[in-house]
MARLOSE-16463 format. One record per residue (C-alpha): x, y, z; residue number from 1. Coordinates in steps of 0.05 Angstrom, whole numbers. Layout:
// MARLOSE-16463
REC      x      y      z seq
REC      X      Y      Z NUM
...
// end
This chain:
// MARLOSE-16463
REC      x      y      z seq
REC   -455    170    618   1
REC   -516    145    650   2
REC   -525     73    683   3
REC   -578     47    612   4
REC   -517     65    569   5
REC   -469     34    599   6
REC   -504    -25    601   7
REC   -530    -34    536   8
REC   -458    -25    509   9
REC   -438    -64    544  10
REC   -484   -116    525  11
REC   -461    -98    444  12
REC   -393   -113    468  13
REC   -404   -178    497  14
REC   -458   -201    436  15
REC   -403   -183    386  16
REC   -344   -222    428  17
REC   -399   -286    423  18
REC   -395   -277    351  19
REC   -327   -271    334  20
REC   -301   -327    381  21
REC   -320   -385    329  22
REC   -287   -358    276  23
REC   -227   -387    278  24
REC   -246   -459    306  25
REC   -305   -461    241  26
REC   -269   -505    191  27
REC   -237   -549    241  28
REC   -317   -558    277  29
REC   -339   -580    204  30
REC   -282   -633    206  31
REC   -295   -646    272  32
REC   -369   -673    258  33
REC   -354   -714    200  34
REC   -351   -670    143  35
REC   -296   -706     95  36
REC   -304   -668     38  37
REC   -278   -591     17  38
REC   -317   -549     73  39
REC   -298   -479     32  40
REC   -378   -486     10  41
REC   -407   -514     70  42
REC   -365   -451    107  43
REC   -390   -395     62  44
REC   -471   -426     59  45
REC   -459   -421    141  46
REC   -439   -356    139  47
REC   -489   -319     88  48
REC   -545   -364    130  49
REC   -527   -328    192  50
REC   -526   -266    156  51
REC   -596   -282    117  52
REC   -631   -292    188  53
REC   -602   -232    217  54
REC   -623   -193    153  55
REC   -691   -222    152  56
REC   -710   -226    224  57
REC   -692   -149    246  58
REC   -750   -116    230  59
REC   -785   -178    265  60
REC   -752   -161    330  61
REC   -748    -91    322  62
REC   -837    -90    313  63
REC   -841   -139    371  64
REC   -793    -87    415  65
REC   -842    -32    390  66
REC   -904    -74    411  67
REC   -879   -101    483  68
REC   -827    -55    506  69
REC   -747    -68    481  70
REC   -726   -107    550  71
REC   -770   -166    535  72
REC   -750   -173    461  73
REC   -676   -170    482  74
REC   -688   -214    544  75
REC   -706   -266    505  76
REC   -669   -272    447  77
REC   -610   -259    491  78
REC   -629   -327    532  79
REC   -646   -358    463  80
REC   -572   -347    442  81
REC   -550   -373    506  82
REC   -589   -442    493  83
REC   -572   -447    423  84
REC   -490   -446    428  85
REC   -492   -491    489  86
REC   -525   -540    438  87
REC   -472   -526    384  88
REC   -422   -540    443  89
REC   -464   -612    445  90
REC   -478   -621    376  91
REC   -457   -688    345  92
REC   -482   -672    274  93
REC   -465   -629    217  94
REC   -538   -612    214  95
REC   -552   -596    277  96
REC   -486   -537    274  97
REC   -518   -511    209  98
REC   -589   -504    245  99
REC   -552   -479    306 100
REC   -520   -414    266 101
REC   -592   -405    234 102
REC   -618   -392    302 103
REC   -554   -354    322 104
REC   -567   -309    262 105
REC   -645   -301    286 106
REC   -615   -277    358 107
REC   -559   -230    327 108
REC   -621   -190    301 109
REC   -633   -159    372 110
REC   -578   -110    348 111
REC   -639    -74    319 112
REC   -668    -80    386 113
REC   -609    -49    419 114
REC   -601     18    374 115
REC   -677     35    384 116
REC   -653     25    455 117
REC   -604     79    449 118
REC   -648    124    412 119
REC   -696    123    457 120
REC   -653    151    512 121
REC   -606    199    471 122
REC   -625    266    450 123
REC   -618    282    379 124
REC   -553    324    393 125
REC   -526    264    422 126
REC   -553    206    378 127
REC   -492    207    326 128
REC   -433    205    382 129
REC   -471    146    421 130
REC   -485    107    361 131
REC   -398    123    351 132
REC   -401     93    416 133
REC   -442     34    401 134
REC   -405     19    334 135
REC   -335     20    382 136
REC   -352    -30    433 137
REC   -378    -73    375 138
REC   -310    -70    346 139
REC   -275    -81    406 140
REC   -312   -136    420 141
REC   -296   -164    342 142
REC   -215   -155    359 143
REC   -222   -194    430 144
REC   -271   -256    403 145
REC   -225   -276    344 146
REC   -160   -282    390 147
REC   -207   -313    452 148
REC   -229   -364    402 149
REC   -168   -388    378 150
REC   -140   -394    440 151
REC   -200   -435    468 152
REC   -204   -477    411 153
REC   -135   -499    404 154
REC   -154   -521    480 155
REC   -214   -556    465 156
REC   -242   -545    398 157
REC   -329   -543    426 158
REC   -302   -492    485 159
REC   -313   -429    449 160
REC   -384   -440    444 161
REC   -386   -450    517 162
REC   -355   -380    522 163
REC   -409   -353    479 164
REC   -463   -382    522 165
REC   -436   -359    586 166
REC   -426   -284    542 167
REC   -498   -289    528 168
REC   -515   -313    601 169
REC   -476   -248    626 170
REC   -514   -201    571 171
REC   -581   -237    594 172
REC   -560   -222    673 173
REC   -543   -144    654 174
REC   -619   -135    612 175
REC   -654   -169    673 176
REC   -627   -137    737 177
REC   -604    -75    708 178
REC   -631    -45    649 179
REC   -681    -12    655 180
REC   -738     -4    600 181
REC   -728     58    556 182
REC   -801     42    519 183
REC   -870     13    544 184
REC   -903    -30    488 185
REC   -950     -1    441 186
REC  -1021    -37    436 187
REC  -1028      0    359 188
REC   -947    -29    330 189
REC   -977    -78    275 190
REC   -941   -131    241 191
REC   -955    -99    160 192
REC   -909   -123    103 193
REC   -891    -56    103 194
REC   -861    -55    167 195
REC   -826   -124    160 196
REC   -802   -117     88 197
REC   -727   -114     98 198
REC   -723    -88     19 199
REC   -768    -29     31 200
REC   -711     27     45 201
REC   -682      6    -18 202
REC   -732     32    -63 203
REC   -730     96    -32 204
REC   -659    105    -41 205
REC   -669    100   -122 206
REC   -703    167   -115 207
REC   -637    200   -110 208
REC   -607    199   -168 209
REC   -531    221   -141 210
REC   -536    161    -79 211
REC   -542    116   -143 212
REC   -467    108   -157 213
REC   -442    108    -92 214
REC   -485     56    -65 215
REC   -463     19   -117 216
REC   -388     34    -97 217
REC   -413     16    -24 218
REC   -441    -49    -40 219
REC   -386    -75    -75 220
REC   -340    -45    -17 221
REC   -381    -90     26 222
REC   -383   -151    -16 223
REC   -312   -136    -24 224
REC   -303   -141     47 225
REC   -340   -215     66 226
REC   -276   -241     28 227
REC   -237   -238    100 228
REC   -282   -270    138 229
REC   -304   -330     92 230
REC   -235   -351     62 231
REC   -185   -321    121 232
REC   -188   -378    174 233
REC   -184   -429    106 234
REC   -122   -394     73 235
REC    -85   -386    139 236
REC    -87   -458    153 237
REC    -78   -483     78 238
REC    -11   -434     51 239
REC     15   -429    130 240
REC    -14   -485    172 241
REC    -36   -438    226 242
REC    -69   -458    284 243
REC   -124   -439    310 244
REC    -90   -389    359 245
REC    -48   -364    305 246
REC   -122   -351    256 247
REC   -146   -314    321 248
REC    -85   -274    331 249
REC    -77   -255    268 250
REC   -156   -239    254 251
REC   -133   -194    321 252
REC    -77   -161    294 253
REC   -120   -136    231 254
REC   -183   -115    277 255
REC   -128    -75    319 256
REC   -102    -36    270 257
REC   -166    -29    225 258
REC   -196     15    291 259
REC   -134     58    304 260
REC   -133     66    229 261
REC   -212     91    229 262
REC   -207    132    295 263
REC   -139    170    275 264
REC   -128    162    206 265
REC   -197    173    169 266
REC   -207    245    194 267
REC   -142    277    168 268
REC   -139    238    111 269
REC   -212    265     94 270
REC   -190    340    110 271
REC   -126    335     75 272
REC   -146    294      6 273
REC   -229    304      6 274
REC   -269    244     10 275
REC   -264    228    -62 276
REC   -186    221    -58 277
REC   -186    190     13 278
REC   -240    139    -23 279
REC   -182    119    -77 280
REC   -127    113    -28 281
REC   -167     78     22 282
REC   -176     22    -46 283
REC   -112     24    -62 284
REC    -73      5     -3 285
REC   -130    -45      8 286
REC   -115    -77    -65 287
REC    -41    -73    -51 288
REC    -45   -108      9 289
REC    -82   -166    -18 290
REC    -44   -169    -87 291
REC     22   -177    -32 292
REC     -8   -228      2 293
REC    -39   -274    -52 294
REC     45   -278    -63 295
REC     58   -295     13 296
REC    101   -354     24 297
REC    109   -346     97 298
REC     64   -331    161 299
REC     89   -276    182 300
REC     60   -233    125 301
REC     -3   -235    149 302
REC     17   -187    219 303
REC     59   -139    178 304
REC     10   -134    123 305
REC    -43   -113    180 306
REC    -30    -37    187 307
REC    -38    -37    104 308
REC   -100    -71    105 309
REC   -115    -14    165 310
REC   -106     45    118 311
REC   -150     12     64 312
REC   -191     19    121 313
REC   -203    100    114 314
REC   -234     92     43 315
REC   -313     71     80 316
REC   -314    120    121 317
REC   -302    171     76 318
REC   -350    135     25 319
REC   -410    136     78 320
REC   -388    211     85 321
REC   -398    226     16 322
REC   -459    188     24 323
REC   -492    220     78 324
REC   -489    289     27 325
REC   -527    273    -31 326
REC   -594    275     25 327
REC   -614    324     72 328
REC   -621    319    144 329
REC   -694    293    139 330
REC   -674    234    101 331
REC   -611    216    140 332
REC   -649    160    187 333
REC   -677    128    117 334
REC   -609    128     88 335
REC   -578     91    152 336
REC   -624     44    141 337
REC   -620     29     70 338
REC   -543     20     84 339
REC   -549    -23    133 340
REC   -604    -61     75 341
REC   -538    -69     37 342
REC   -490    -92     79 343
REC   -532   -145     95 344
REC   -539   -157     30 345
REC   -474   -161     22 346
REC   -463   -211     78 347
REC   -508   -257     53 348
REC   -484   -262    -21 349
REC   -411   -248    -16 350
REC   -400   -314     15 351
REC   -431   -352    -15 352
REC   -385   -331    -84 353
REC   -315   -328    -39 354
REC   -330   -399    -19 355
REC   -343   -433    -78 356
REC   -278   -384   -121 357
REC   -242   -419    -59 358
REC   -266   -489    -65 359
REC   -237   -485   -145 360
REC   -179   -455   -124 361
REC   -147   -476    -57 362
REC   -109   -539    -76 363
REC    -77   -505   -137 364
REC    -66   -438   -116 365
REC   -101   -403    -56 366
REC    -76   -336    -64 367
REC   -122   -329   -118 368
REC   -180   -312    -70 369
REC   -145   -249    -63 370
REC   -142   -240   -133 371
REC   -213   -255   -145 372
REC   -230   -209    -92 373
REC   -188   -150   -128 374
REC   -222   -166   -193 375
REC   -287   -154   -164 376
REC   -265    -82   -130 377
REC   -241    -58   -192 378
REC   -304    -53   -218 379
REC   -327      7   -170 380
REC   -267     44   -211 381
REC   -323     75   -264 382
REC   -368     88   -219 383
REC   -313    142   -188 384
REC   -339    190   -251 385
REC   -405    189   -228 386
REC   -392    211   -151 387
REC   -428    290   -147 388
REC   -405    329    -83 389
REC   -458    385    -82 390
REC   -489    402    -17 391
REC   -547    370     27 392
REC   -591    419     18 393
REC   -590    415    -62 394
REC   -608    352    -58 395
REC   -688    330    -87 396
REC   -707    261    -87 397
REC   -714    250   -172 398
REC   -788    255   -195 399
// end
């Protein structure tokens, strides 16, 4: 593995350890600065603006790497995030933490910047086991921030944006001395509202008749999926009066066993059951492990119910499978991109609902998030009928 590699994964690690450390110590930072009223709204509009900046701002950042080389762009939206969650660490008022995760969402975006990085120094042969690669260390770094930020913040609650600047500072450190640039700037990459319209790939996708039902099925996966991270942290603290080293350990425990689960799990349970059936399994131990714990009455539910949650964990990866065969191999960097168009998507919308069924729900019954959330996934059930299986090379984009 060459010296560029290494480093720019392990930049991806460090970016997504940043992230996940605040997590846990969000609702209590809320309190912190004076907010006295139900923060399950102010939470979820935090969280879908970070995501709505990322969204918006990565084909921004990915034309700017294109026009002066990738190592600038990254250098300085690298340093950017350093400066903006020292000020969070600082920040007195609610308004200032809400502008602070807008700009932290505008930084996130050099993600883009880092997988053109990788492309442009992997051969084709090599492109889908080092973006594997790339999608591990961001995981790994998503199991390690969670538990680091509960444990800071139970410390001192500003701390774990101090660790997330000092992350950033590290990253910035690696992209200045080390990395090396993988692409010169191009005088002729144009800002066009082509280029920058995040909704472009979208479009394309309706072409393709079959990739109609399962990006459906996908996007409500995803939406599905913003559940955990917008009502988690809340629920924890309001049914078990978890700390914030408990939120962190247990946001751990289910990032632990969610990878395992994907690594080990997904591939037999594709070759054994086909990606239809591994789909359906994959939703139902995911809808039996929240129907179990919108019953929970103690703590300790939430470690044991991890490895369930893990197995629900095999039906998107056999979903993007599926996926990836209704188009042939030309298409395959469009369709990447028009999933990544709807997990953002996704992120943006999904919390904004979870929050506010959470605000009308937590002082009577919490658990019914996890209901709520159910409700929602059954309605990718139809859409099972209209999955088609036939080969890549059958497939026409619909005239």
């Amino acid at each position: 593995m060459n010296k560029a590699l290494v480093v720019i994964l392990s930049a991806v690690m460090l970016d997504a350890i940043g992230i996940g450390l605040i997590f846990p110590i969000l609702p209590a930072l809320l309190r912190d600065v004076g907010h006295t009223g139900d923060i399950s709204l102010l939470l979820g509009l935090m969280l879908a603006l970070y995501s709505a900046c990322q969204f918006l701002f990565s084909p921004i950042l990915g034309v700017l790497s294109d026009r002066f080389g990738r190592r600038p762009v990254l250098l300085v939206s690298l340093a950017g995030a350093a400066i903006d969650y020292v000020t969070m660490a600082l920040a007195p008022h609610l308004w200032m933490l809400v502008l602070g995760r807008a700009i932290a969402g505008v930084t996130s975006a050099n993600m883009a910047v880092a997988t053109a990085y990788i492309t442009d120094i992997t051969s084709e042969e090599e492109r889908a086991q080092r973006f594997g690669l790339f999608h591990a260390m961001f995981g790994v770094g998503f199991i390690i921030g969670p538990v680091l930020g509960g444990v800071l913040g139970d410390w001192w609650l500003r701390s774990p944006f101090l660790a997330a600047a000092a992350l950033n500072g590290v990253n910035f450190a690696l992209a200045l001395f080390v990395l090396p640039e993988s692409r010169k700037g191009q005088a002729d990459a144009r800002f066009t509202w082509s280029t920058l319209n995040p909704f472009k790939p979208l479009a394309w996708a309706f072409n393709f008749k079959t990739l109609v039902p399962l990006m459906a099925i996908f996007l409500i996966m995803n939406f599905v999926g913003t559940v955990y991270g917008t009502a988690w942290a809340q629920f924890s603290e309001d049914r078990f009066a978890f700390s914030g080293m408990m939120i962190g350990l247990s946001l751990g425990a289910f990032g632990v066993f969610h990878a395992l689960a994907q690594a080990f799990l997904t591939g037999p349970a594709v070759e054994r059951l086909g990606e239809r059936w591994a789909l359906i399994v994959g939703m139902a131990f995911e809808v039996g492990a929240m129907l179990t714990l919108a019953f929970a009455g103690h703590g300790w539910l939430l470690f044991a119910l991890a490895p369930v949650f893990a197995l629900g964990g095999i039906g998107m990866p056999a979903l993007q499978s599926l996926i990836t065969k209704q188009v042939d191999g030309e298409h395959q960097g469009q369709l990447q991109g028009v999933l990544a168009s709807i997990v953002s998507i996704a992120s943006v919308f999904g919390p904004l609902l979870f929050s506010f069924i959470y605000a009308q729900v937590r002082h009577d019954w919490p658990g019914m998030i996890w209901i709520a959330a159910i409700t929602i996934y059954v309605l990718a059930l139809p859409l099972m009928a209209g999955i088609q299986t036939a080969p890549a090379a059958a497939k026409k984009p619909a005239e």
